[in-house]
N, C-alpha and C positions, 0 to 999 in steps of 0.2 A: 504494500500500500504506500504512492506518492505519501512525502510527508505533508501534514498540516502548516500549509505558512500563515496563515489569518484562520484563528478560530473565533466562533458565535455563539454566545447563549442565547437558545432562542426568548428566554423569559426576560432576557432585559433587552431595552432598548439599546440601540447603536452605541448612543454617545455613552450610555453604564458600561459597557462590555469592560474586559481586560486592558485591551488596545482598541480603542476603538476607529471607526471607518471613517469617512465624509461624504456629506452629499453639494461639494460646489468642485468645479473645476479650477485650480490654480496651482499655479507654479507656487509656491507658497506654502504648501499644506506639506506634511514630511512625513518621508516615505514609510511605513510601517514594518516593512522587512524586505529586505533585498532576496533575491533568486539568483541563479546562475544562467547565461545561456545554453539552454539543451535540456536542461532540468526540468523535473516532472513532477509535481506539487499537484496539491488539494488548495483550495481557497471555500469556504462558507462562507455564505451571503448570508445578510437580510432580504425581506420582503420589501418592497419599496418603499413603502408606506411606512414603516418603522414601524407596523403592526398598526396601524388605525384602521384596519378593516376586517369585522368581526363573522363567524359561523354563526352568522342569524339571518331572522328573511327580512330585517331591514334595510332599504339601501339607502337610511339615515346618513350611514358611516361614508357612505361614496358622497354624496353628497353634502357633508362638512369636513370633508377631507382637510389636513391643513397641508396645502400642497407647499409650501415655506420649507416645508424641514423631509421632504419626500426626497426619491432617488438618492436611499444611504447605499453606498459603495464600499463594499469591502476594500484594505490597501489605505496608501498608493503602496503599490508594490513598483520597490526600484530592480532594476535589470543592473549587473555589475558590467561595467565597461560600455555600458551605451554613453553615446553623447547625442547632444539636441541634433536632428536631423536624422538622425539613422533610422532605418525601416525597422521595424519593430514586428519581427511573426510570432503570432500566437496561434497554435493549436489547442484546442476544448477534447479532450480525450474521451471525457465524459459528465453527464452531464442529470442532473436527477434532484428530487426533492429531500427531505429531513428524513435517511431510511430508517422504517421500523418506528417512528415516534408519532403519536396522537396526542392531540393538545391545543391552545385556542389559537396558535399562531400561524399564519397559512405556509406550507410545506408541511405542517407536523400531521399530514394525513387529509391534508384537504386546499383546496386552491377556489379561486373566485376568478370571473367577469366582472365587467363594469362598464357601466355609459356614465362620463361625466354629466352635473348637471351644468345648463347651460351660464348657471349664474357663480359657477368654482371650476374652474377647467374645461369645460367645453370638450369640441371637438371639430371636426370635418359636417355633422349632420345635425350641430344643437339646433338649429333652426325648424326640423323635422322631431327630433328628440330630446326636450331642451329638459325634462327631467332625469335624475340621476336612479340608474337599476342597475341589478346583481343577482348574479346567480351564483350559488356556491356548488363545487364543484367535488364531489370525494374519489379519491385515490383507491382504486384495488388494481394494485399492479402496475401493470403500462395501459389501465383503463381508467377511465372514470363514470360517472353520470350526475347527476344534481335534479336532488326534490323539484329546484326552483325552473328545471327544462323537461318534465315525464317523459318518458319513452325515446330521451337521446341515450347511446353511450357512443365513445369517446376513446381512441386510441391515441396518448400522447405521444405530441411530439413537443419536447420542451423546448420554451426560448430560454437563449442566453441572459437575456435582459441587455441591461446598458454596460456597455465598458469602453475604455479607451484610453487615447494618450494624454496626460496634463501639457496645457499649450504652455510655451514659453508666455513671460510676460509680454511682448513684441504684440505678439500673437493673439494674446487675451486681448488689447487695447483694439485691437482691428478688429475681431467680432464682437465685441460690445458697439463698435464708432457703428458699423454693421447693423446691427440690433436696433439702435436708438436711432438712426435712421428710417428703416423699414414701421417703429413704430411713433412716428412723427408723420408718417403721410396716414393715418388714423388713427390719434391716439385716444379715441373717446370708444374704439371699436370695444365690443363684449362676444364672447372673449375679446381678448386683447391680440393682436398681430405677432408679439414677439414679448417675451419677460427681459427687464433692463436687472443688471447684479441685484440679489435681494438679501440684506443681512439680516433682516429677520430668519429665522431658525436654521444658522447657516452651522454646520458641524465641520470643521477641517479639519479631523483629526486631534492629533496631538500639540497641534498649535496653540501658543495661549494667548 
């Protein structure tokens, strides 16, 4: 068994863990544990949500999400000997939920859908679905099915979720100038066009 480079308790949130993760991108934020090139590691995540979405049939939770402190990232994990610019391959060897565990935090035996509502996160179709729904999803195996959809079942194929490279600071200033641009030709739009930096429930790790 790959060693554990970032481990997760799923009963506490992100920012309680041992080491804990972040959910902003910046050069800034310090590294959690280095890797070797070629090396083959485990990483656990969190849920994105940092768990504010519950195994019940309300889709309360989706819709007062506090999306501020969402997309917690296990890491940064640094690479030894990379420098800024270099290509960076990552292969996902494998990939799968919390095995063998049942409990109220999604992987521990059960995963969820979601429609944002239109008035916290939206979407592509909040104009057609502007209210927030969920359907909860339970795990036997590489299947599933949910009370909340009768008579689907479900052979997973799991996502990765989010990952990637922290930009240089260069780099950050040019998609933010980007950002604040694109939401300045509407900035009164709901949703909104594009999110500008937001320090409310901003996690960067180990930084103080």
């Amino acid at each position: 068994m790959p060693e554990v480079v970032f481990r997760h308790d799923p009963s506490r949130t992100m920012a309680e863990q041992d080491v804990p993760g972040h959910n902003r991108w910046h050069p800034d934020v310090p590294v959690a544990t280095q890797v070797r090139p070629g090396q083959e590691f485990r990483i656990e995540c969190r849920e994105w949500t940092d768990g504010q979405i519950g195994n019940n049939d309300s889709a309360n939770d989706v819709r007062d999400v506090d999306l501020d402190r969402c997309h917690m990232l296990s890491g940064p994990i640094g690479v030894e000997g990379a420098e800024p610019g270099d290509l960076l391959v990552v292969d996902i060897l494998d990939l799968g939920p919390i095995p063998q565990q049942t409990g109220p935090v999604c992987g521990q035996g059960w995963g969820y859908s979601g429609i944002f509502a239109k008035v916290n996160g939206g979407g592509f179709l909040t104009d057609h679905y502007p209210d927030a729904y969920k359907a909860i999803w339970d795990f036997h195996g590489q299947q599933c099915d949910s009370r909340h959809v009768p008579g689907v079942r479900m052979h997973g194929i799991t996502h990765p979720g989010l990952f990637g490279v922290a930009p240089s600071a260069d780099l950050l200033e040019r998609w933010n100038s980007r950002e604040r641009a694109l939401i300045a030709t509407d900035p009164d739009r709901v949703p909104p066009l594009a999110l500008p930096p937001l320090a409310d429930g901003t996690l960067a790790g180990t930084a103080t």
